[in-house]
N, C-alpha and C positions, 0 to 999 in steps of 0.2 A: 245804318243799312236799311233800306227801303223793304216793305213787308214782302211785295213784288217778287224783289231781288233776293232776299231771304228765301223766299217759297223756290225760287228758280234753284238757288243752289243744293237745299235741302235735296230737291226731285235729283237734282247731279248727284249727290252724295248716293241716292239711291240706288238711282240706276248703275254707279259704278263698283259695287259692292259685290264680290261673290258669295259664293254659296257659303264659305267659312265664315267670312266675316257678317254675314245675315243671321249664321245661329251663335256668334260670339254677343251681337246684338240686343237677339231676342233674349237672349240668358241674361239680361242687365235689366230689363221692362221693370223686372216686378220686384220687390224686396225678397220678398219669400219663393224658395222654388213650387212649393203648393199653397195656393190661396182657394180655397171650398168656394164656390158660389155659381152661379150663372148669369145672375144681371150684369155683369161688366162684360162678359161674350154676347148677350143680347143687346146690348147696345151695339158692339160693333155689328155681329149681323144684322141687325138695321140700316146702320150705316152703309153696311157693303150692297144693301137689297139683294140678300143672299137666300133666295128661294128654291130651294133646288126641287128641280121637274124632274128627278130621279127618283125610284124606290131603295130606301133603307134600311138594312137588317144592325141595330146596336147587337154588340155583345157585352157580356160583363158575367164575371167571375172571379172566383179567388185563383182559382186553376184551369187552365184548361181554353181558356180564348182565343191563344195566337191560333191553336191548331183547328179550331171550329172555326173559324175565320177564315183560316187558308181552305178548308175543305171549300165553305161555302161559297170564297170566291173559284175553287177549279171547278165547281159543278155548273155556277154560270157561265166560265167560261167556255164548258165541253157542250156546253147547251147552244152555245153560239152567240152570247151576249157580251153586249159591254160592262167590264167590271170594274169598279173600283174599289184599292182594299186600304185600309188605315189603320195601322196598328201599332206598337209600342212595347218598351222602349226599342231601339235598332240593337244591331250587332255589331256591326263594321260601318258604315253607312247611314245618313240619315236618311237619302232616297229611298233604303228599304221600307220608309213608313208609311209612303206615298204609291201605290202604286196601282197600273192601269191592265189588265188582262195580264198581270203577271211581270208586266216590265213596269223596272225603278223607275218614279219621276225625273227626270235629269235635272240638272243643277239651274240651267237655262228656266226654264218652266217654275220649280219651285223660288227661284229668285223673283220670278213675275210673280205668282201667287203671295211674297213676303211682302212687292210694292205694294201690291192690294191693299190687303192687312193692313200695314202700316199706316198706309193716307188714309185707312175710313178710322183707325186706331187713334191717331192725331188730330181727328177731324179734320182735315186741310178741307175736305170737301163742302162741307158745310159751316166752316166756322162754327164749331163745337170745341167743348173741352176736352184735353187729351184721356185718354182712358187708358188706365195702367192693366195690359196683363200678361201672365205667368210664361215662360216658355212653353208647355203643354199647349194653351191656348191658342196661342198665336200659330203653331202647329196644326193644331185640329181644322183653325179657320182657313188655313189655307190650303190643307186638303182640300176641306170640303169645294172651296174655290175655284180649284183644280178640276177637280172632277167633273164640276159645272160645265168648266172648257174645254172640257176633252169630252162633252157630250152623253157621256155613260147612261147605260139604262139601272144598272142598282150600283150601292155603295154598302160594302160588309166597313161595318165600323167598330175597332174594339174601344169600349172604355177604356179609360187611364186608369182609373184609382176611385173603388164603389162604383156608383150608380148615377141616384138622387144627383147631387154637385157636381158633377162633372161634366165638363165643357161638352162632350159628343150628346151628353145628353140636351143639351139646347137648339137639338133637331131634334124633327118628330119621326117617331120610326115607321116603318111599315110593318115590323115585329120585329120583339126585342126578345134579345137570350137570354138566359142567367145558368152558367153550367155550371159552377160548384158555389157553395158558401161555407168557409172555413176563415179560420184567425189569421190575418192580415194586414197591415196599415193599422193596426186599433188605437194609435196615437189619432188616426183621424176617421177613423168607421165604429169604434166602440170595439170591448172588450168581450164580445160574447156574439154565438153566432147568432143569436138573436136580431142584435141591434147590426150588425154587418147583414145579416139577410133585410134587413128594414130598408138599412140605404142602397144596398144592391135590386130591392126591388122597386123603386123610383125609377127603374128605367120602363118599366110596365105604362101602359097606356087602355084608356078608353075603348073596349070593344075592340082591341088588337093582341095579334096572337101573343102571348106572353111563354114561353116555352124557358122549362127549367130540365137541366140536367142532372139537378143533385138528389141523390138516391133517396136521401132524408132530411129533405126541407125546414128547413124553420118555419115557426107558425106563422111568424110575424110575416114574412115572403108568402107565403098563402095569405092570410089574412090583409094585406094590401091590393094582391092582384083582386082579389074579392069584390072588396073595396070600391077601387075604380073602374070596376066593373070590365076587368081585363078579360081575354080571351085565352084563361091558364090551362095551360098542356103539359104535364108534368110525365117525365120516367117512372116506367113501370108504372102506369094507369092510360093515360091515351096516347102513347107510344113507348114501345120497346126493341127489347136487342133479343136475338139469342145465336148462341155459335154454332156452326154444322163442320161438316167433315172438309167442306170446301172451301170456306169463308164465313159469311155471316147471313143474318135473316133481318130483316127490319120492319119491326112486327107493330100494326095499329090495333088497337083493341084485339090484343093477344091473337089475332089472324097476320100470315105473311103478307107485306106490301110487298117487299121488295130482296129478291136474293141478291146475295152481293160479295164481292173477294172483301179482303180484311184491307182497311186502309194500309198505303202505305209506309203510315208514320205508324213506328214500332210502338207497342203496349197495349194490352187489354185494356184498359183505360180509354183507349182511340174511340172504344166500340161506342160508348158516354158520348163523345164530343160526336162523333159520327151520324149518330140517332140525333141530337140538338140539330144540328146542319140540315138533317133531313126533315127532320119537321117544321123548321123554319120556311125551306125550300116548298113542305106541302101547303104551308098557310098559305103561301103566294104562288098555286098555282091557276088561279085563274086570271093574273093577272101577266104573269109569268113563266109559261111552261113549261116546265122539265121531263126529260123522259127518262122511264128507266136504264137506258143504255148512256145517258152521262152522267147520271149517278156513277154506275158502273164503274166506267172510265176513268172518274175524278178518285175515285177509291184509290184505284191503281197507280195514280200520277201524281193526286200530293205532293206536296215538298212544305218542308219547314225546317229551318238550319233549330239545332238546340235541343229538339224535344228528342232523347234518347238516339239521338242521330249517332250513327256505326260512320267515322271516319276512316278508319282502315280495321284489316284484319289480322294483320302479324306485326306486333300485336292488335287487337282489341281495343280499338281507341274510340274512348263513347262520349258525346257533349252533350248534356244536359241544364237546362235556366234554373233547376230546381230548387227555390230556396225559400222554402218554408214546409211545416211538418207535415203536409197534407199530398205539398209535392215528392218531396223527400219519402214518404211513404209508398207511392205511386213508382218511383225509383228503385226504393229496394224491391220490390217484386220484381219490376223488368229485369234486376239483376240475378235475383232469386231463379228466375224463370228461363234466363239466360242459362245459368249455370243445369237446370235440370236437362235442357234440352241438350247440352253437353256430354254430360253423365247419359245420356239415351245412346250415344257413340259408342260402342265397343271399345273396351279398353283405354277409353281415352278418359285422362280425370280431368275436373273442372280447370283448375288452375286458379291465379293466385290475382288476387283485382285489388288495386294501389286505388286511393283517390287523389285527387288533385282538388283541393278543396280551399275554396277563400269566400266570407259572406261579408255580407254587410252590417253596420255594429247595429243598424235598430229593428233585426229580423231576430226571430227566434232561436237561434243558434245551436242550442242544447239539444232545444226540440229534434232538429234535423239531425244534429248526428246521431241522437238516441232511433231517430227511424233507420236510418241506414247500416247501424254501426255493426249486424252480425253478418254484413256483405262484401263488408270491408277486410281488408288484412296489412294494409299499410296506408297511412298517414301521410300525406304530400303536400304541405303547408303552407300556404301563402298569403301574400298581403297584396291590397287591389289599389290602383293608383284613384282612391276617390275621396273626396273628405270627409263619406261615413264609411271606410272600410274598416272593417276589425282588426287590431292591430296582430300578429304573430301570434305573440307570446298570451294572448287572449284567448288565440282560438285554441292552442293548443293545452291549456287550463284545462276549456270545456270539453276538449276530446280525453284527457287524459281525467277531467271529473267522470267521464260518464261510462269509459273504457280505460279502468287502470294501468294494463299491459297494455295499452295501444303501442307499436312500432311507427315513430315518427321521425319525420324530417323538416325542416323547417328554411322555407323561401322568402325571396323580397317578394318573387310576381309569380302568377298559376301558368306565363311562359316557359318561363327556367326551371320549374317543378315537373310542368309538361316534358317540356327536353330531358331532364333529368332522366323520370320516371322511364322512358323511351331505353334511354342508354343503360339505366339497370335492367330493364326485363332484358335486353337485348344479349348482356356478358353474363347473365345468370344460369349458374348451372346445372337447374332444375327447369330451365325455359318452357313451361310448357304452352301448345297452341291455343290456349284458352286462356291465358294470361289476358287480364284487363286492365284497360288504365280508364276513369271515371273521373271525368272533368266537373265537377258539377260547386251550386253554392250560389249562383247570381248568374246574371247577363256579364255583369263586368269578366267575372269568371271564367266562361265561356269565351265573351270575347276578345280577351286576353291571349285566349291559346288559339281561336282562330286566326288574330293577327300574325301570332309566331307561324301556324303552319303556311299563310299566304305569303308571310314576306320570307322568311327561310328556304332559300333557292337550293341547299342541299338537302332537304327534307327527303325522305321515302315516303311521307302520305300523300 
């Protein structure tokens, strides 16, 4: 076969592929599902001549980024701009990682953005050699791609996994976040918040705003932004929070900037990512404008599927990504706090909160259930269709090592535990309206049980 006629068909092969068979594709590229580096994404954006004319906010954190993301991109959008947001991993969806003032990429568009990729990936354009990478990767470049083509004035980007290595980091930002630093990935960010504050701070730049939301930094995350002589803005020193009777205050050098209602994504915690958002937003206002009254707005209208998100209320059906001890801890409070503002009801007692719980086998496991485990009152066990899930009888070791009396039951999927859970509170003859059911332990987790609530046509939520 002629190189010509090769190339002719390769491009058919292309262009006739959807959006399934693009990311069945890209999940073959690389050998390993994470490979650390940035010169093989710098080569292809050379290839692609990918210079984006847009401003960039990265984020990166152990906790806490989808929802400073999502702030950041409602407050451009209530500002009147163009936005694009990039985040990870999806729920249901992988349009939701793509998306443009708040709407999914469609399948059409992210298909164009994979051609891209792809030809500058294989060098077809230049007769270069092919360049192997990661499914992440080849994600991240075609966002950014996308965004190109859709014109946008900023792009909120979250990291994947650290900082330092990671693909989003191989754009230059206009300021970069870092909202918490705790024990995660330490198979590939190190075993101490040290050395993860180290490589999470590698997203810091030269004379740009560097804004941290962790209450209690590592040194090593100060001592880099220093370093490269970044522009570091840190919580509780040059920007703060405090609560009032209406909402919240968002305080710079301990004077009010800006009064504001309490975001609408549920937890004290919010106030942390809320404050990042908003600082981020201040470094680029002379570039950028924002007024107080889309602040405002973007408080109020938020959305983020996962983060302690209230799917109904008889019962009490709460989904959360949470799954490591940092989140998990962040958790039991919302639940803690749930349950006081209950007991504030006359006569009305807390009620009795089941979890639905399945993680992944190279997360901290123990950890988690020891943060949550005196919020808990039943056990709801399952196994996630992934090839690192933990298997059953695993998880339920570690609930039963770390809470002797735990009350357990044991599932194949956090669907049919979901269901389950539903139908016992529902025949229970103590039923009370404060009864919860807590989905939590992973995105797989979560999205498990939101698949069953979407496709289940006789559902009540």
């Amino acid at each position: 076969m002629s190189e010509d006629l090769a190339s002719k068909n390769l491009a058919s092969n292309m262009a006739q592929r959807n959006l399934a068979a693009w990311l069945t594709h890209i999940e073959q590229l690389h050998p390993k599902a994470i490979a650390m580096g940035l010169e093989r994404v710098q080569q292809v954006i050379q290839r692609l001549a990918l210079k984006p004319n847009f401003k960039i906010i990265t984020v990166a954190g152990t906790n806490g980024k989808g929802s400073t993301c999502a702030m950041l991109a409602e407050i451009y959008k209530q500002a009147g701009y163009q936005v694009g947001c990039y985040t990870s991993p999806h729920l249901l969806r992988y349009n939701e990682r793509v998306r443009v003032n708040g709407e999914e990429a469609s399948d059409q568009h992210l298909c164009a953005a994979f051609i891209a990729v792809e030809q500058a990936r294989l060098g077809l354009n230049n007769n270069a050699e092919e360049v192997a990478l990661t499914y992440f990767e080849v994600g991240t470049l075609a966002a950014i791609w996308h965004f190109a083509q859709a014109g946008i004035d900023i792009a909120v980007l979250e990291i994947g996994l650290g900082g330092r290595l990671d693909a989003v980091n191989a754009f230059e930002p206009d300021c970069a976040v870092v909202t918490s630093v705790d024990l995660d990935h330490q198979e590939f960010l190190g075993d101490t918040r040290e050395k993860i504050g180290a490589e999470k701070a590698g997203v810091y730049r030269h004379a740009v705003a560097a804004i941290c939301g962790d209450l209690n930094p590592p040194a090593s995350l100060i001592a880099y932004a220093h370093t490269v002589g970044a522009d570091f803005k840190c919580i509780q020193h040059a920007f703060d929070f405090e609560t009032t009777s209406s909402g919240w205050n968002y305080l710079v050098n301990q004077k009010v900037r800006y009064s504001l209602p309490l975001p609408a994504l549920e937890g004290s915690y919010q106030l942390m990512n809320a404050s990042c958002a908003i600082a981020a937003v201040e470094s680029l206002q002379s570039v950028l404008p924002v007024t107080s009254q889309s602040i405002a707005n973007a408080m109020a209208e938020v959305k983020l599927a996962g983060r302690f998100q209230t799917v109904s209320k008889s019962p009490w059906l709460i989904l959360d990504v949470a799954h490591n001890p940092h989140a998990a801890e962040a958790l039991a409070r919302n639940l803690k706090a749930h349950i006081v503002q209950s007991q504030n009801k006359a006569g009305i007692k807390s009620g009795k909160t089941i979890a639905v719980f399945a993680m992944l086998a190279d997360k901290d496991i123990k950890g988690v259930v020891n943060a949550v485990k005196d919020e808990i009152d039943f056990w709801y066990i399952a196994g996630i269709d992934h090839n690192r899930s933990t298997p059953v009888d695993t998880l339920v070791k570690v609930v039963l090592d770390t809470v002797p009396l735990a009350k357990i039951k044991r599932f194949d999927s956090a669907a049919i535990a979901c269901k389950q859970a539903c139908i016992d509170i529902e025949v229970c003859i103590d039923r009370n309206e404060n009864d919860k059911i807590v989905v939590f332990g992973s995105f797989f987790t979560v999205s498990s049980v939101m698949q069953y609530l979407n496709d289940d046509t006789n559902t009540h939520f």
